[in-house]
Structures are given as structure tokens and as C-alpha cells.
N, C-alpha and C positions, 0 to 999 in steps of 0.2 A: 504493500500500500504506500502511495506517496507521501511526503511529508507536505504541513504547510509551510511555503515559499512564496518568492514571487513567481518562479517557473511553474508554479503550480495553479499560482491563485492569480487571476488574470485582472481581476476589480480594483488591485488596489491603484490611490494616488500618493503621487508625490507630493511634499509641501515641502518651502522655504523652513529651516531649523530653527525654529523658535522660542525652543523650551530647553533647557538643560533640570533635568531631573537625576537628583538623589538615591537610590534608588527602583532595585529592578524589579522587586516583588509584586505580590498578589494584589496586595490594596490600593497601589497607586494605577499598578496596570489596570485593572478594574472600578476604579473610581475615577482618576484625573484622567490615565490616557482614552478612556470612555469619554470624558466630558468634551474632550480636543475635537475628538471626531465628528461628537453631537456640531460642535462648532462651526465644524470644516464643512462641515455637508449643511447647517441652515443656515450661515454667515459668512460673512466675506475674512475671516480670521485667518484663513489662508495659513496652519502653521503644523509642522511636525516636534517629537520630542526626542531629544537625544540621551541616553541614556546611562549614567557611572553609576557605578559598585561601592556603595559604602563600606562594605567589608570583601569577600571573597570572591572571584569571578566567573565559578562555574555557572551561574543561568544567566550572563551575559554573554556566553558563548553558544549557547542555548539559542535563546534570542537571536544574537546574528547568524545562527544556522537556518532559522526563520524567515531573517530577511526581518525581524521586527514584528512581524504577525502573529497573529494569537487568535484564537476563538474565547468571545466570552459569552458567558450563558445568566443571565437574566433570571429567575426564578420568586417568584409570592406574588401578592397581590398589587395589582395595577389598576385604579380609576373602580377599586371594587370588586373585583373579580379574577381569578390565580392566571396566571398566565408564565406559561416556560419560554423564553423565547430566544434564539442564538443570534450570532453576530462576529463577523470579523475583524477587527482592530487593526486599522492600519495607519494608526497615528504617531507610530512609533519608525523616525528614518534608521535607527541604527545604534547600537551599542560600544561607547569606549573601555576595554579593558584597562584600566589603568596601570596598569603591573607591567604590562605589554604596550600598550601603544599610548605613552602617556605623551607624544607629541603631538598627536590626536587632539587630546585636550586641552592643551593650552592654544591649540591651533583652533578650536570651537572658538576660543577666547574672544577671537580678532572677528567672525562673521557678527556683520552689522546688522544684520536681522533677528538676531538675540534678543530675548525680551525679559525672558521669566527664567526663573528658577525658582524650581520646584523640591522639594523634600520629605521622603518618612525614615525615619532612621531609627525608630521607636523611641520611647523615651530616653533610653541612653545613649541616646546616639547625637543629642546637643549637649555635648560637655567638653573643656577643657585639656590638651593633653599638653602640659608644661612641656615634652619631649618633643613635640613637632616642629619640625625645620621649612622653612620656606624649598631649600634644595630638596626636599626629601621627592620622592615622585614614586606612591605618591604621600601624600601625608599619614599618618594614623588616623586620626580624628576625622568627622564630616564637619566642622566649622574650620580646619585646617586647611581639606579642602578645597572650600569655598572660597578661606582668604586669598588662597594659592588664584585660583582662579579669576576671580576678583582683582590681582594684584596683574597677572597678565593682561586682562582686559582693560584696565586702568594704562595700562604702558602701550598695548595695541593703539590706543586710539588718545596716546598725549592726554589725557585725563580731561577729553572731553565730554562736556557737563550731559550730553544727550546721547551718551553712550551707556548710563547706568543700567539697573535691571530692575525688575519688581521681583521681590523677593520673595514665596510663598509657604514656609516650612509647614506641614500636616502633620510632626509629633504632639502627640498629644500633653504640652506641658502648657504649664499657665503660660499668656504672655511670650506664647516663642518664636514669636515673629522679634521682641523684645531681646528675650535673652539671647538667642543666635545674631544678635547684629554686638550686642556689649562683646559677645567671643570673638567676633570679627576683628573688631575692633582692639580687643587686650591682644589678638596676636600682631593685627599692625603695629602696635609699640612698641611687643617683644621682638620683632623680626626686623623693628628699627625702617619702616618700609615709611617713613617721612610724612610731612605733615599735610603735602601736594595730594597723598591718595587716603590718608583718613578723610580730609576735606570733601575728596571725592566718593566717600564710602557714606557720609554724612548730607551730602547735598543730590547728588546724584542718582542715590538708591531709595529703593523705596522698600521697607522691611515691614510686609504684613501679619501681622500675628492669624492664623487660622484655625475652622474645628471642622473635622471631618466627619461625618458620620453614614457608613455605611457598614453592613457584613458579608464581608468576602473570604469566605473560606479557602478559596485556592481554588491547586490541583483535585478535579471529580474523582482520587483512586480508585473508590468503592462503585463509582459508574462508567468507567472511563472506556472500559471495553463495549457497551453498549452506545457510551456518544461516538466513539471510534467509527463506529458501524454505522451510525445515520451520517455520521459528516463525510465519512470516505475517502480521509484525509487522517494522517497522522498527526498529534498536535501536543508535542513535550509542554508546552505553558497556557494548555486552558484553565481556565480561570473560573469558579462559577461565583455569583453574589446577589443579594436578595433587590427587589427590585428598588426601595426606596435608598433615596440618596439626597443626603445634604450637605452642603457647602456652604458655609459664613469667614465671609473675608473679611477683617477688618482694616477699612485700606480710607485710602482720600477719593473723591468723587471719579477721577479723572480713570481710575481703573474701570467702571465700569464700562468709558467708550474703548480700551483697549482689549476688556477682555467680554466681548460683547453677550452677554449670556441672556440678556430680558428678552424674551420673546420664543423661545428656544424647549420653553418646557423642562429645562432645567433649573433644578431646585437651588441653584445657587444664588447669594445675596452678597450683597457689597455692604457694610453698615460701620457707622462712628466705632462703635460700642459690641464685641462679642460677650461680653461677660456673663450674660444673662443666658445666652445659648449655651456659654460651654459649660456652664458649673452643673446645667441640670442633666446635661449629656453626658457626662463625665463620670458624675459621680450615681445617675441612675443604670443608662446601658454600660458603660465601660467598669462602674466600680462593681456591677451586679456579674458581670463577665469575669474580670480578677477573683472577686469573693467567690463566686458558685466552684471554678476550676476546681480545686484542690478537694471540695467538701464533695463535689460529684465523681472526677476521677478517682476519689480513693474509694468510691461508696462503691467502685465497679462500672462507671459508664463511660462514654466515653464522647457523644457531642451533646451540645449545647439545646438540642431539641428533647433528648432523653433524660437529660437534667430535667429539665420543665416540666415533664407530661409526667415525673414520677412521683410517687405520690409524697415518699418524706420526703425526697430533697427540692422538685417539685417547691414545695408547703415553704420549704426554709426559703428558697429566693426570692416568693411570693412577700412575703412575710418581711425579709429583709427589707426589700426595698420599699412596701407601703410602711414600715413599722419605723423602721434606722436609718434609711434616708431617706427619700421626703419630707420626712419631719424638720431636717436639719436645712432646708433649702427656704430661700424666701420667693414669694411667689404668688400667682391666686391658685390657692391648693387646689381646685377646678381643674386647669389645666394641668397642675401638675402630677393629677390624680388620671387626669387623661393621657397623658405622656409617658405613664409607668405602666397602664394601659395595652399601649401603642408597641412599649418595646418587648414588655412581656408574650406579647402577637406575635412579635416580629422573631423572638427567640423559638418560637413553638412553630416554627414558619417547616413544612415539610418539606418541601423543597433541598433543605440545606443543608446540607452536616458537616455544622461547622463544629470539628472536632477540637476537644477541651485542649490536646497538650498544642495543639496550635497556638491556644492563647493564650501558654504556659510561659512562652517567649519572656523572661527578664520579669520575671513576676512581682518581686520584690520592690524595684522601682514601679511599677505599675500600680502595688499596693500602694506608696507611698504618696502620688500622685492622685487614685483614682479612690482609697477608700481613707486611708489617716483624716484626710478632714471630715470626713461624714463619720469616723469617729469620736474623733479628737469634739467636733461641733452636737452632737448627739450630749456627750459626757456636760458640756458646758449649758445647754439647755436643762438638763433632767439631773443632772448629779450621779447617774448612776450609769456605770457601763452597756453600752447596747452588746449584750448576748451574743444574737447572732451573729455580727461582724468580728467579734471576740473568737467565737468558734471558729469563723473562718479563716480568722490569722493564725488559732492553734492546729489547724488543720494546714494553712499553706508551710506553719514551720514543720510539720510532720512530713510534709509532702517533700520539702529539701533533706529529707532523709535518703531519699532516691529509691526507695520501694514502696511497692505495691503488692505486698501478700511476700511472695516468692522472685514475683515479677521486677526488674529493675524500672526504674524511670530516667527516662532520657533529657535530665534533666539541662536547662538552653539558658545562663546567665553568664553574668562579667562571672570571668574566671576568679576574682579573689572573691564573690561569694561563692561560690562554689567551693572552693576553697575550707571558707570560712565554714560552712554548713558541714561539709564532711569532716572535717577536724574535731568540731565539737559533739557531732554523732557520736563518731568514732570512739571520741573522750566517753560517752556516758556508754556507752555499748558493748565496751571497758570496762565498766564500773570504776574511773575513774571521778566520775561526778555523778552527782545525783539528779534526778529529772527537774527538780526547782533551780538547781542550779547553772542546768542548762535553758533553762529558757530567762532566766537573769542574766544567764549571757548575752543570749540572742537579743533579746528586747532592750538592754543598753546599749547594745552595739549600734554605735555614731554613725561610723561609716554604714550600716547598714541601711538607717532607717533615717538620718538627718537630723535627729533627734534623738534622746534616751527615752525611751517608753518605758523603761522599768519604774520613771516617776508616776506612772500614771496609777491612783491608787487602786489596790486591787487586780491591777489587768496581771502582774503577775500571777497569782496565786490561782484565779480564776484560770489561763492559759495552761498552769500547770495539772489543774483538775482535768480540763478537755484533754490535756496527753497523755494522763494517765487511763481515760478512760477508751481513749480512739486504738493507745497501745494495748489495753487489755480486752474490750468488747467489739473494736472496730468502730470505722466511722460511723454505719449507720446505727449502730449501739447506741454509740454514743450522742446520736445527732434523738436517737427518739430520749434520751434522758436528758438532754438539755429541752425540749419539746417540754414532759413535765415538768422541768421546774418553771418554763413559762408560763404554763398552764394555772401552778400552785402561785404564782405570785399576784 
């Protein structure tokens, strides 16, 4: 059977490069590079995206075997009604390996039809690397880089002021259209690259803070030989994701004539202010997505739709999210009764299986970002620990154990927590340390969580209860005894 190609696949078009995108994964190919194409085909946008590897480069080699092409597949409800429906992607010119062809990329630098830059790096993926060198090619860091890249386009074009970019990062951290321009900018100081192109990093660009919200599970594995067979066409980077999608830029007026999306039927907005959208997206779909993992994968399941329809874990996300956040958010509890509604649909969506250790990805940070304040804000409302979210963190520390029954877990963080998590296992599994004392580790630990949670009073002791009881009856043992003592309270 053939592959998808251009020799293969005769529809697609060319566009002028207009996009340098972060990132080669599932969510941006299915979310942004989707949105390009909607563009290209109802607007005069006229633009393709080109594509670097944040970290390692085998599905950008993938990709250019492709020619760029992808099938993406649609799936839940649209205007009311389910609808599956497929599509070819071909808004994507081409992929730079950076490891391999990083004159490639500095050579994007200089084409003057450049506009945007695009980014998902997860949340750890806007941070810091004190080690990163401007020589390096390519950098460690993805705000490295950007500087890197930035710093040649600034020099391509004499640091003229109409040559900037609009900046779009889609990690989900507060404000990181904000903090990705502060790291731009500490490495232009430390890399001593002059006051000519901060100037121009400052006046020239434009850094939008954004919020993403779609569910894109990937690659189909578990249907793949069946869509194989209706498409008739090989296709390494299908992609499937649910049908609803939103997009909130927080940018200045003028992006909306550049990135022309009214009228288009897409769900994207241009606005002053996201704050209002991301807090409730954040910490309802994304924090109820981090929380459920660990509590559903250990129970024995394994996607997102089998979590929901079951009956105790089911109950516990339900629960979580009208009970321990919502509560914590400001808003007309109306809508926002509607909105927990909407995403709870949207997780129970048949269509999808979007599997749990998918979005197992760097959990830790993701806890830290998507449920700490719906903690932390619960405890400061009511005085007393929200339970369930309690459970869920002694459940994701059990889950950095890296088993399941007999089963190993293949577990996907920064290597010093990983690190960190197997040492201190190791430690009490030993009998080197006692189980209270392992999770007084964990829960002070700075680096871990950006804070010490072991002030937090009660959450140790309480945390230690749930590990003792997940470690001797299992999680859903222990998930129905915390059940009664909510019950009795």
C-alpha cells in the first residue's frame, strides 16, 4: 500500500512559509496546523508552516517522508449531532531537523514572509537553561531556541523594525506569551547580543500570551488498521481529535487583520484580557485531566472515556470538579456549572481514546500549574483540605512509583524527577524510611512542586493515610473508603 506523499496525494497546495512552529506533535498538528488550512482554503492568508523539534527528531523525519501530510480525523458532536469526518492537512511545507540541517534554520530566519511563531513544548518546555550558548546549534532549551533564531533574523534584515514576528506560545502556563519573551530577553543579556536587538525584541515583536483548548489524542493505534483500509493510503502521523476547538489570543487589534479568522467558522478570538478563559479551562478540563490520570490508571483503565463512564472513578471526577473546583473559581456559577457540563460530554465523547498515560506527559509540572491553585484556593475558602484532589496527589505520588500491580509504568518526566521519585521509593522499599516520611519528602521538595506543601496543614498526614491504604487495598479500595468518609462528614 502506498504511503501519504505528494507522489501520492495529488490535492495538495503550496503556500509562501509563514509560520515557524515549535513543535511537531499531535496537538499543534491537529489544532493550529488544522486552523492554517481552514485559513488557506476560506481567506486570502495564503500561508504554510514550517516545522523544529523541541527535543528529538525522529517524527520530523517522519513528517518529511510525508512531504508534511497527514490525515486528520474529526470525531463528536458538531452543530448537535456526532459526526466522524476525515481530512488531509497540507499546511504543513516541511520539517527542519535541527541536529542535521540547522542551516536550514537560520536560513528560515532571513525569508521575509515570516510572520508567526508558533509553540507547544508542554509546560516545561518555557524554562530557563543557564547552559545554553548562542553557538550551540542547536540550543537545549525552546526559549534558546527562539533567541537563537530571533537573533539571526534581527541580523538578516539590519534590525528592521517591520521584520518582527507575532509570537504565539500554546503551553499551557499562566501568562506565557509573558514569560517566554522575559527568557528571550535574560538570554539576550547573557549572550551579551546588544542593546540594537533587545530594542528590536521589545518594539518589533509582538508576544501573545494564548489558551488552547482542544482533545487530540494522536496516533488511532487501536483503529488504525481499519482507517488504513478506508483511506488506502499509509499514514505514520494520523492524528484523531474531538471536534470542538478553541482558541483565545491575547494580542493588540491589528492581529486580527493578519490573522484573519472572523468569518471562517472558527472558534478563535483575538481579546485584551484571557484570564477569564484560561483559569476556568485550566483548572476545570486540564486540572480534571492531570487529577483523574493517576486515580484511573492505577484503578486499571486506561483512557479518558473509561475513566468517566465508571462508576467509582466515574463519581470521583464528577465530584471533583463540581465539588473542589468550581467552587474555587469566580464567575456566574450558571455558566460555570455549564462549562463542567460541557467538558464532562466532551471527556465521555466515544469517539476518542484518549489514552491516560498520554497525558501522563511531565505530570508533576502539570499538577503544579493545572490543580495546586484549585487546591491551595479551595483550603483558603473552607479551611479545610478538598479530599478528593488530596487523593489525587496521593495517588499521582504512588503512581511515580513506576508500577502498576506487577506491571511497570513508563513513566515521561525531567529526568531529575524521575530521578528524584525512584531514589526515594527505592529508600522506603528498603525500609530505609518510613511511609510518613516519604511523603514529607516529597511534599517539601522545592524543586519539585515551587513550593513546600508539607506547610500545608494536615495534607501530610492525610496523603500518608491514602498511601497507606492504595498500598495495602488498592486504589479503588481505597478510593471507595475515602467515598465514606465523605459520605460520614
Amino acid at each position: 500500500m502506498q504511503r501519504l506523499n505528494r507522489r501520492n496525494y495529488k490535492e495538495y497546495e503550496i503556500y509562501p512559509e509563514k509560520i515557524l512552529q515549535f513543535g511537531e506533535g499531535n496537538f499543534l498538528r491537529g489544532f493550529v496546523d488544522w486552523q492554517v488550512q481552514v485559513l488557506n482554503q476560506k481567506t486570502d492568508f495564503n500561508g504554510s508552516v514550517v516545522v523544529v523539534q523541541p527535543r528529538g527528531s525522529e517524527k520530523i523525519e517522519r513528517l518529511n517522508r510525508q512531504d508534511g501530510l497527514f490525515t486528520l480525523y474529526l470525531q463528536g458532536i458538531k452543530d448537535g449531532r456526532p459526526v466522524n469526518e476525515h481530512m488531509v492537512i497540507d499546511s504543513i511545507s516541511r520539517g527542519i531537523n535541527l541536529f542535521t540541517d540547522y542551516q536550514a534554520y537560520i536560513e528560515l530566519a532571513a525569508k521575509e514572509e515570516l510572520r508567526f511563531i508558533i509553540s507547544n513544548t508542554t509546560e516545561a518546555g518555557i524554562t530557563y537553561d543557564p547552559e545554553d550558548k548562542l553557538e550551540e546549534q542547536p540550543q537545549k532549551s525552546f526559549p534558546g531556541k527562539l533567541t537563537a533564531f530571533l537573533y539571526y533574523r534581527f541580523k538578516a534584515f539590519s534590525g528592521d523594525q517591520q521584520r518582527g514576528c507575532i509570537i504565539i506560545p500554546c503551553e499551557l502556563i499562566e501568562n506565557n506569551g509573558k514569560v517566554l519573551k522575559e527568557i528571550v530577553l535574560k538570554y539576550a543579556q547573557d549572550w551579551n547580543l546588544g542593546s540594537g536587538f533587545i530594542n528590536w525584541i521589545e518594539n518589533a515583536n509582538t508576544f501573545c500570551s494564548s489558551l488552547v483548548d482542544r482533545i487530540v489524542p494522536g496516533f488511532p493505534s487501536d483503529t488504525i488498521h481499519e482507517k488504513t483500509a478506508e483511506l488506502g493510503y499509509q499514514d505514520e502521523l494520523m492524528v484523531v481529535g474531538e471536534q470542538y476547538h478553541l482558541w483565545v489570543i491575547e494580542g493588540p487589534e491589528f492581529i486580527k487583520h493578519v490573522l484573519p479568522v472572523e468569518g471562517t467558522g472558527l472558534n478563535t478570538m483575538v481579546v485584551k484580557d484571557l484570564t477569564p478563559f484560561r483559569t476556568r479551562k485550566v483548572r476545570i478540563l486540564n486540572g480534571a485531566h492531570t487529577a483523574m490520570t493517576p486515580v484511573a490508571y492505577l484503578s486499571g483503565l486506561e483512557t479518558v472515556e473509561e475513566a468517566v463512564i465508571d462508576n467509582e472513578v466515574g463519581l470521583f471526577i464528577r465530584e471533583l470538579i463540581t465539588e473542589e473546583i468550581v467552587p474555587t473559581l469566580e464567575g456566574n456559577a450558571a455558566e460555570l456549572g455549564f462549562y463542567a457540563e460541557e467538558v464532562l460530554s466532551r471527556f465521555a465523547n466515544p469517539y476518542i481514546k484518549h489514552y491516560l498515560m498520554s497525558i501522563s506527559l511531565n505530570s508533576i509540572s502539570k499538577f503544579i500549574t493545572r490543580n495546586l491553585p484549585s487546591l491551595i484556593d479551595y483550603i483558603e475558602k473552607t479551611n479545610v483540605l478538598p479530599m478528593r484532589m488530596v487523593f489525587a496527589l496521593s495517588c499521582l505520588i504512588f503512581f511515580y512509583r513506576g508500577k502498576r500491580g506487577e506491571e511497570s509504568i513508563s513513566l515521561q518526566d525531567r529526568p531529575e524527577t524521575l530521578q528524584f521519585f525512584q531514589s526515594t521509593w527505592n529508600m522506603y522499599e528498603n525500609q530505609e524510611i518510613e511511609l510518613n516520611e516519604l511523603v514529607e519528602s516529597v511534599l517539601s521538595e522545592k524543586n519539585l512542586w515551587d513550593m513546600d506543601l508539607d506547610e500545608i496543614s494536615n495534607l501530610s498526614s492525610t496523603v500518608t493515610k491514602h498511601l497507606s491504604d492504595i498500598e495495602q487495598l488498592g486504589v479503588r479500595s481505597a478510593l471507595k473508603e475515602l467515598s465514606k468518609t465523605l459520605i460520614n462528614k
